[in-house]
C-alpha positions in Angstrom: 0.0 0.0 0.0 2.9 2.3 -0.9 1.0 4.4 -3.5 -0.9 8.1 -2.7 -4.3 8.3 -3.8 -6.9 11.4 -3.8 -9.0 9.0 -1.2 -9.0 5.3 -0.3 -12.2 3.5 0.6 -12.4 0.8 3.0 -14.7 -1.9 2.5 -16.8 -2.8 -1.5 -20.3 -2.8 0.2 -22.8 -1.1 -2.0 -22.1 1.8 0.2 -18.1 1.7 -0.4 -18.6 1.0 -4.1 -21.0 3.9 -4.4 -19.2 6.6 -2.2 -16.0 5.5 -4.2 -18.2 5.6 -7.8 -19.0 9.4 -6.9 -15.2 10.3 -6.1 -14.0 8.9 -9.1 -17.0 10.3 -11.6 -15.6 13.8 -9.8 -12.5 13.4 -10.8 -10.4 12.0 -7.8 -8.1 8.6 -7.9 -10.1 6.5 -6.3 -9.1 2.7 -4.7 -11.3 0.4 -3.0 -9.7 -1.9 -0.8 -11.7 -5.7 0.5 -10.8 -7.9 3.1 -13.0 -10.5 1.2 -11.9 -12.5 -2.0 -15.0 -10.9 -3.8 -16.8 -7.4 -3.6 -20.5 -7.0 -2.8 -20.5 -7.1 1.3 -24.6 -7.5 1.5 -25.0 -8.1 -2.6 -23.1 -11.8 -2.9 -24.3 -14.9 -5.0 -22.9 -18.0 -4.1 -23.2 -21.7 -4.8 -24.4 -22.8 -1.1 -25.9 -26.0 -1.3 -25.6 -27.6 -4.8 -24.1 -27.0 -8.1 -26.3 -25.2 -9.9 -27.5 -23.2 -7.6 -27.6 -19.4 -7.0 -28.1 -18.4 -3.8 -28.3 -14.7 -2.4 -26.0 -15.2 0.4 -27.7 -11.7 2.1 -29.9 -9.4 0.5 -32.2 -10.8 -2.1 -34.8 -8.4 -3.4 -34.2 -4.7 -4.0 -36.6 -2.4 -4.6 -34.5 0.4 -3.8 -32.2 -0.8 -6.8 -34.8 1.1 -8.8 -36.1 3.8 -5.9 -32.5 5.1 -4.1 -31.6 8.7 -5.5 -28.1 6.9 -4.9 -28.5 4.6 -7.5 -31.4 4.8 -9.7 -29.2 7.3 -12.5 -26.0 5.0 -12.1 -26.5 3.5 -15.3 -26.4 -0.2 -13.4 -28.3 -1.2 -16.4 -25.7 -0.3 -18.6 -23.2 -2.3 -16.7 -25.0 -5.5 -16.6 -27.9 -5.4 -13.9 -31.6 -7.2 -15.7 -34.2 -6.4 -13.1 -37.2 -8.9 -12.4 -40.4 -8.1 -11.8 -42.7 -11.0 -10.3 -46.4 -10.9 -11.1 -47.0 -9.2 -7.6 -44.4 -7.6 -5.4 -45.4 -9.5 -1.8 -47.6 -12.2 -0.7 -48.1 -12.1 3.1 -49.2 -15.7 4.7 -52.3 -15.1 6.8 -53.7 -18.5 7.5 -52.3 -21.7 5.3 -55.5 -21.0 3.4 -55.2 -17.7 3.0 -52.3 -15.1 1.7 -52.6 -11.2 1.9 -51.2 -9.5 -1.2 -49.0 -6.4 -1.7 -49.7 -5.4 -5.6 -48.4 -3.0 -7.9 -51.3 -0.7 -7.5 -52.9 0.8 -4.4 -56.9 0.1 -5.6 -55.4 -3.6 -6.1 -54.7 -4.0 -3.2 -57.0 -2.8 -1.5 -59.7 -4.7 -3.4 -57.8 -7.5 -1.9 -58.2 -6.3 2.0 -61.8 -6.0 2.0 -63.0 -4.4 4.7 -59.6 -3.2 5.1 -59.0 -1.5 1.4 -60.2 2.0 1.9 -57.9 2.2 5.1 -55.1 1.1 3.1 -55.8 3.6 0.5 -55.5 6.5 2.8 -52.3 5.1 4.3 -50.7 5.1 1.0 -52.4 6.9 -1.9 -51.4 10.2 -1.5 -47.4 8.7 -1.0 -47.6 6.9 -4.0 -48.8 9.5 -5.8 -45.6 11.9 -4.7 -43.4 9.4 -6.0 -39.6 9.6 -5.9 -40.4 13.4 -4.8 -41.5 12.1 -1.5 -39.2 8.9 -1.4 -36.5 11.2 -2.1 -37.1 13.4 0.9 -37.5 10.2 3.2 -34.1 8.3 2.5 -32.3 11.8 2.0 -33.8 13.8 5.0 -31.3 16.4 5.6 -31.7 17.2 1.6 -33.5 20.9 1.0 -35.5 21.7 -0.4 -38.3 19.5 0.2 -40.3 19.1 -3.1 -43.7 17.4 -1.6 -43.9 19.1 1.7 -48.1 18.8 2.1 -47.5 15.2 1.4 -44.1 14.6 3.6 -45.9 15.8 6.7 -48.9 13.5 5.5 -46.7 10.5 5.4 -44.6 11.7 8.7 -47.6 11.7 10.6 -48.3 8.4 10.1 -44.6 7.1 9.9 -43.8 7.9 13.6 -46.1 5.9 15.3 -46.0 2.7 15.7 -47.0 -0.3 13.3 -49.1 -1.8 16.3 -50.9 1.3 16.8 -51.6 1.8 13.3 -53.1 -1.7 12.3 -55.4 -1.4 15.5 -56.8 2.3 15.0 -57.0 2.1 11.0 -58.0 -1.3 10.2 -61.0 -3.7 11.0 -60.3 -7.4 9.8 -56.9 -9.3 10.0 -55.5 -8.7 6.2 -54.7 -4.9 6.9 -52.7 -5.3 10.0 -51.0 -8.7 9.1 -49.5 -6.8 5.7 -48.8 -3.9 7.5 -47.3 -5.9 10.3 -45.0 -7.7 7.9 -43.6 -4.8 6.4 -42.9 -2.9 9.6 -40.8 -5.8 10.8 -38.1 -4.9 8.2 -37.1 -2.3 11.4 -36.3 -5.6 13.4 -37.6 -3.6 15.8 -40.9 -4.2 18.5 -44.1 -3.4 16.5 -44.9 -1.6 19.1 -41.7 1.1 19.2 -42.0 4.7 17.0 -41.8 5.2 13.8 -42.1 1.6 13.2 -45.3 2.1 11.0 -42.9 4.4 8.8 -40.6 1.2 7.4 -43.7 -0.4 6.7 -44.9 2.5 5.3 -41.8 3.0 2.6 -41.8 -0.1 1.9 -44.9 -0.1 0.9 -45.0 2.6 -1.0 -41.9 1.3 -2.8 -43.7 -2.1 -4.1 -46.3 0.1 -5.3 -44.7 2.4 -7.3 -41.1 0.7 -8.0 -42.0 -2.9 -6.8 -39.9 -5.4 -5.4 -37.6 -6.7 -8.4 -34.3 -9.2 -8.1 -31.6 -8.7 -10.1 -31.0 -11.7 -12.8 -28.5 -14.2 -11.6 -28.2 -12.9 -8.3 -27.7 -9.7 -6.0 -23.8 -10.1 -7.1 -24.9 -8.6 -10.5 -25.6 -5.3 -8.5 -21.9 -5.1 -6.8 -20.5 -6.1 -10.4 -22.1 -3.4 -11.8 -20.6 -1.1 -9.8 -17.5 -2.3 -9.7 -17.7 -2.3 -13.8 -18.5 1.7 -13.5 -16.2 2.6 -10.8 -13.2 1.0 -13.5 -14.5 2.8 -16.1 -14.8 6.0 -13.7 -10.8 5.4 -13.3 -11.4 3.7 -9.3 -9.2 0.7 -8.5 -10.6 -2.0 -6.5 -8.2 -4.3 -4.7 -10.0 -7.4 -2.7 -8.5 -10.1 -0.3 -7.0 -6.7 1.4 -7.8 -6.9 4.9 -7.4 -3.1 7.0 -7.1 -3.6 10.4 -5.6 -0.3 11.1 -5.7 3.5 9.5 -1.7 3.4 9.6 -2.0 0.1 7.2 -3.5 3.1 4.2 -1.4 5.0 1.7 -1.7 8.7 1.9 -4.7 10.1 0.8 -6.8 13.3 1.1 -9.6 11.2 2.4 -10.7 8.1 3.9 -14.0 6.6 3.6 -14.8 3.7 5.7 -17.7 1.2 5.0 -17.4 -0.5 8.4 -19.9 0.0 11.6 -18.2 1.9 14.8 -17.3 -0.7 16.6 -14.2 -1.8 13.8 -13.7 2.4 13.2 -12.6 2.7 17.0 -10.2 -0.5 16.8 -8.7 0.8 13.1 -8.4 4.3 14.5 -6.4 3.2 17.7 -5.1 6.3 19.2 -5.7 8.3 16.6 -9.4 8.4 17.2 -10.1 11.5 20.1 -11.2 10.3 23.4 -14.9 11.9 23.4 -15.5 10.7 19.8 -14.5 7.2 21.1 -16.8 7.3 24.0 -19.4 8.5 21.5 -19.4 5.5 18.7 -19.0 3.0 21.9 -22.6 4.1 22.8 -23.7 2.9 19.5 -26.5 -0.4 19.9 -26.2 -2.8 17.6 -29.7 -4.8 17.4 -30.9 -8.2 16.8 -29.7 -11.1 14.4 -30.7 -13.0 11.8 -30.7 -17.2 11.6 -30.4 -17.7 7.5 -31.4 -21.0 5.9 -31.2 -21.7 2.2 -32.6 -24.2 0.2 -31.9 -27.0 -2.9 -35.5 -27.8 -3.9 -37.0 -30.8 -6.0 -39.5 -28.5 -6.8 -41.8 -25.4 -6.1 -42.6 -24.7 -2.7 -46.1 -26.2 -2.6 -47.8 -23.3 -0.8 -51.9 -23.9 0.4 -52.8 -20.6 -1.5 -51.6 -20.9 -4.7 -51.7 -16.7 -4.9 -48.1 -17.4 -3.3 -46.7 -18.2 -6.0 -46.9 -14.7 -8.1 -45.0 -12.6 -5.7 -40.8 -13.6 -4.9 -41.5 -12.3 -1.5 -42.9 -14.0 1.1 -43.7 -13.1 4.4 -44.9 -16.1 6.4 -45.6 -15.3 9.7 -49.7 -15.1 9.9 -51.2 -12.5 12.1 -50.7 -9.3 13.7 -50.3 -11.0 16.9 -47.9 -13.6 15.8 -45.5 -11.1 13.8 -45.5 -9.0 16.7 -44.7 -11.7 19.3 -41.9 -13.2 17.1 -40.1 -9.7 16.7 -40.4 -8.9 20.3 -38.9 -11.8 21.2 -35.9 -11.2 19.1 -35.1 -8.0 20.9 -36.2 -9.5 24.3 -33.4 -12.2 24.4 -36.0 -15.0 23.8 -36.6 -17.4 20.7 -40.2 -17.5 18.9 -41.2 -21.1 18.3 -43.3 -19.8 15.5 -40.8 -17.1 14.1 -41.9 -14.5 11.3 -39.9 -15.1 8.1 -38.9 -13.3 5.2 -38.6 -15.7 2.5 -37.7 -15.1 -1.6 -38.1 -17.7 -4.1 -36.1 -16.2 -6.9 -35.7 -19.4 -8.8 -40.0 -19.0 -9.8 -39.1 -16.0 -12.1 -35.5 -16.8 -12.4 -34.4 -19.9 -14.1 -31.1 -19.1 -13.7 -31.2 -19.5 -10.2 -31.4 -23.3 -10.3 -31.0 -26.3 -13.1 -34.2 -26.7 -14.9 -36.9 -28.3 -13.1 -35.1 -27.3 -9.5 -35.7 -24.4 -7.6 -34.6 -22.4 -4.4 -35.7 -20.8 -1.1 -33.7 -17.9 0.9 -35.3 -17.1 3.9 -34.5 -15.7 8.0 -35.9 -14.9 11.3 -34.6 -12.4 13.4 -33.2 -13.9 16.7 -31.6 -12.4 19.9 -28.5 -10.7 19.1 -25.3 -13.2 18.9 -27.8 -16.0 19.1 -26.1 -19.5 18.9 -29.1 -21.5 18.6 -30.2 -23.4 15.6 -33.3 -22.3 14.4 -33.8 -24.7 11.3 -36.5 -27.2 12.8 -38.7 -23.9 13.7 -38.1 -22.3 10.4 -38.9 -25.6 8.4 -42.1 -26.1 10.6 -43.4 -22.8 10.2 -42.9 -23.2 6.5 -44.2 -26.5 6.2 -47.5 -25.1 8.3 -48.4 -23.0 5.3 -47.2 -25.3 2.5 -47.5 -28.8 3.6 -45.0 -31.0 1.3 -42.3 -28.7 1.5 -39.3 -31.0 3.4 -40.2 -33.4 0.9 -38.7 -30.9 -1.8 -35.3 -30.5 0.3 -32.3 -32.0 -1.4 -30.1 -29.8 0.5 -29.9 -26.5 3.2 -27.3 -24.1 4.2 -27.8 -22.3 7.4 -26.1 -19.1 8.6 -26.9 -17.8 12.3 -25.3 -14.9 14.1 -21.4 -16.0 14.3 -21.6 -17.0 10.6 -23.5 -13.8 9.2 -20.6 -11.7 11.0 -17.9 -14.5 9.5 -19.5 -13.8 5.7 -19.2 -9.7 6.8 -17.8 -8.0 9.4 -19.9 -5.3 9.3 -22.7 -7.7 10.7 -22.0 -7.6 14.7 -23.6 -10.4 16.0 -26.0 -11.1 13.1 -27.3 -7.5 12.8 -27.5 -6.8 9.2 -28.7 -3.5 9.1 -25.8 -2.0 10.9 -26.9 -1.1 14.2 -30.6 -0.5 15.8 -32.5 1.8 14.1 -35.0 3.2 16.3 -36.1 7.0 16.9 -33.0 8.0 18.9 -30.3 6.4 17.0 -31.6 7.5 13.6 -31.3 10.7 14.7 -27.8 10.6 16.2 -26.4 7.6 14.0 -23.5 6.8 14.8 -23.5 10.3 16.7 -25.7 13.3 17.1 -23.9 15.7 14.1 -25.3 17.2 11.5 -22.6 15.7 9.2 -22.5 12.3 11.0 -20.3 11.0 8.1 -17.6 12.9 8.8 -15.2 12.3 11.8 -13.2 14.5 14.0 -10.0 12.7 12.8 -8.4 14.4 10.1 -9.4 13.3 6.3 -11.5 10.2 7.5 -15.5 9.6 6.8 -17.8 6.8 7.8 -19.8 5.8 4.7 -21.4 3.0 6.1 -25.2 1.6 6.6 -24.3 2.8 10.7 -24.5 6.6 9.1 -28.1 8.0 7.7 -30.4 6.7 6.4 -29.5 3.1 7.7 -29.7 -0.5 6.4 -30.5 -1.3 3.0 -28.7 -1.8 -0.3 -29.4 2.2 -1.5 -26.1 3.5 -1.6 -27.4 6.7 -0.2 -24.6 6.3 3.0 -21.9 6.1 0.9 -23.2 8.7 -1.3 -24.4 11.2 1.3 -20.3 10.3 2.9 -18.8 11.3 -0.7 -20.3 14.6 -1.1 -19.5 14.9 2.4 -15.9 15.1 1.0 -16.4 17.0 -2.1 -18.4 19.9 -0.1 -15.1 20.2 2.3 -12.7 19.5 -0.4 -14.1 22.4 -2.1 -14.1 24.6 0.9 -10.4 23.3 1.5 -11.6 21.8 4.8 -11.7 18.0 4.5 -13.0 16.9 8.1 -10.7 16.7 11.2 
């Protein structure tokens, strides 16, 4: 690492890539460097089970692929991404008979809640309708001005309660508050905490107007993309380059670090200022995940048959039961009926699997660092809406805490979405600042999913870090 370089970038996450993308479009010499022998952090395909077969070894489906201000005039297309769309962006499992479904449109959905469409209309209509406007304001919201303000404060008022609160004041049956419920446990957070209602809420929105598309061949096509640009741009990217420390990095004007704060404060060593330290070592990381993947003989043989159009699943049944399986992932305990989030690519995606096979990617979220094995309850609570389905198995891969952090480091104790995000800690993530990418040590950035707006494969951390540089750059001030 003898070389000088205008900034080096720690880590080829979405977020590195993207932050490092935006340097090198401006102009700057640009070098990624990756512990791992591959790039893509959260966006990796691999081969789990069988030959043959693609499995997302993280993130799956991204709707923000399409939504993400970060990424949506990349030109990922250009570089090789194919998004698909299934038939219907989410089917949620109510009863084994009965799946809730999340369409493109808002009236289509709503005609599928019943009793329940006309409260679902006014949760989401008017955000749809604002479209990446509104969106825009949500994952960016330090951005000015504010194009859709009437319809922001519509949305905000909804967005910081709670999902629990929500489904019981707005809706009257079980549909509305089981696919609300669903969503909002994308916080892997308590239904009942702030602000929950608001994930559900975007993400929502987002499979109406957007919807909830894979990439072809796997989420790796996404990190290959941008790898493919950043070369183009002029970046470098240099894997199988593990940094454990600041001092290991050539000279740069800036370094931009897609790690949570937990690894900054041990690269940093004495480097880092005492009251920052004490700072990030307030930062909460939250719950983890238990990952299984599947070999199947076959399509998962759901009870409703309407599963079968969406590549998201949510199987977890009612209100009650998604809200008792996420509180007791943040309580310490283990649901014997956990919520899932499942994806079967393979049903739109042939390439996913040889011809006539298929596969299944699905989690839970369990207490954080959890070391118990959670397959029997996941197959079981599979099997309970789709009775046949162990028959399919030819072979599984699991992943729990200590082997999601293995795969990435920036997953401490299984969290994937780099630290909680609840009310307090979105505000002040990793610190209370109104540039929270920046850090008091001289030249050096965090640009990762533990900065604003959080977890997700947007982009917008590293993006929101980059300009970050460019603004002080500029104003020949880079941070410190």
């Amino acid at each position: 690492m003898g070389e000088s370089w205008d900034a080096v970038v720690v880590g080829a996450g979405p977020n590195g890539l993207v932050a490092a993308l935006t340097l090198a479009r401006a102009g700057w010499r640009v070098v990624v460097y990756e512990a791992n022998q591959h790039p893509g952090g959260g966006t990796r395909t691999e081969e789990l089970t069988l030959p043959g077969f693609a499995h997302d070894v993280c993130s799956a489906i991204h709707p923000l692929g399409l939504a993400s201000p970060a990424l949506r005039d990349l030109g990922l297309e250009s570089a090789g991404v194919t998004w698909i769309q299934p038939d219907a962006p989410l089917a949620h499992t109510l009863r084994p008979e009965r799946a809730v479904m999340l369409e493109r449109s808002v009236s289509a959905t709503a005609a599928g809640l019943g009793v329940d469409g006309k409260a679902w209309t006014r949760l989401f209509g008017s955000a749809v309708a604002a479209g990446f406007s509104l969106t825009d304001s949500i994952l960016a919201p330090l951005a000015r001005p504010v194009a859709h303000p009437i319809s922001l404060a519509r949305f905000a008022r909804n967005a910081v309660r709670s999902a629990e609160s929500i489904s019981r004041t707005s809706f009257c049956s079980e549909e509305g508050p089981a696919l609300l419920a669903g969503l909002s446990a994308h916080s892997v957070l308590p239904l009942s905490a702030a602000a929950t209602a608001g994930v559900g809420m975007l993400l929502g929105t987002l499979g109406h107007s957007v919807g909830w598309p894979m990439a072809q061949g796997g989420s790796q096509a996404i990190a290959d993309a941008l790898v493919t640009l950043l070369i183009q741009a002029g970046g470098e990217l240099r894997c199988a380059q593990r940094v454990t420390s600041l001092q290991q990095l050539p000279p740069a004007r800036a370094v931009l670090c897609d790690v949570t704060p937990v690894q900054l404060i041990a690269m940093a060593g004495d480097q880092m200022p005492a009251r920052y330290r004490r700072s990030l070592q307030k930062f909460r990381y939250g719950p983890g995940v238990f990952k299984l993947d599947w070999a199947l003989d076959g399509p998962v043989p759901w009870q409703d048959p309407q599963v079968a159009r969406a590549a998201t699943v949510h199987i977890g049944g009612t209100l009650d039961e998604v809200r008792e399986s996420e509180l007791a992932a943040t309580q310490g305990r283990i649901s014997e009926r956990p919520f899932l989030l499942a994806a079967q690519q393979s049903l739109f995606d042939p390439s996913r699997a040889p011809a006539g096979k298929h596969t299944l990617w699905a989690y839970c979220h369990v207490p954080h660092g959890s070391e118990i094995d959670m397959t029997s309850r996941i197959e079981a609570q599979i099997e309970r809406f789709a009775p046949g389905f162990r028959d399919l198995i030819l072979e599984r891969h699991s992943m729990g805490p200590a082997a999601m952090q293995a795969h990435n480091a920036n997953y401490i104790g299984g969290d994937i979405t780099g630290g909680v995000t609840d009310l307090r800690q979105f505000v002040a993530r990793p610190v209370a600042s109104v540039h929270p990418w920046a850090t008091p040590m001289k030249g050096v950035y965090l640009c990762s999913s533990s900065t604003p707006p959080g977890g997700g494969v947007h982009g917008m951390c590293g993006s929101a870090a980059a300009h970050s540089v460019l603004r002080h750059a500029a104003k020949g001030q880079l941070a410190g």
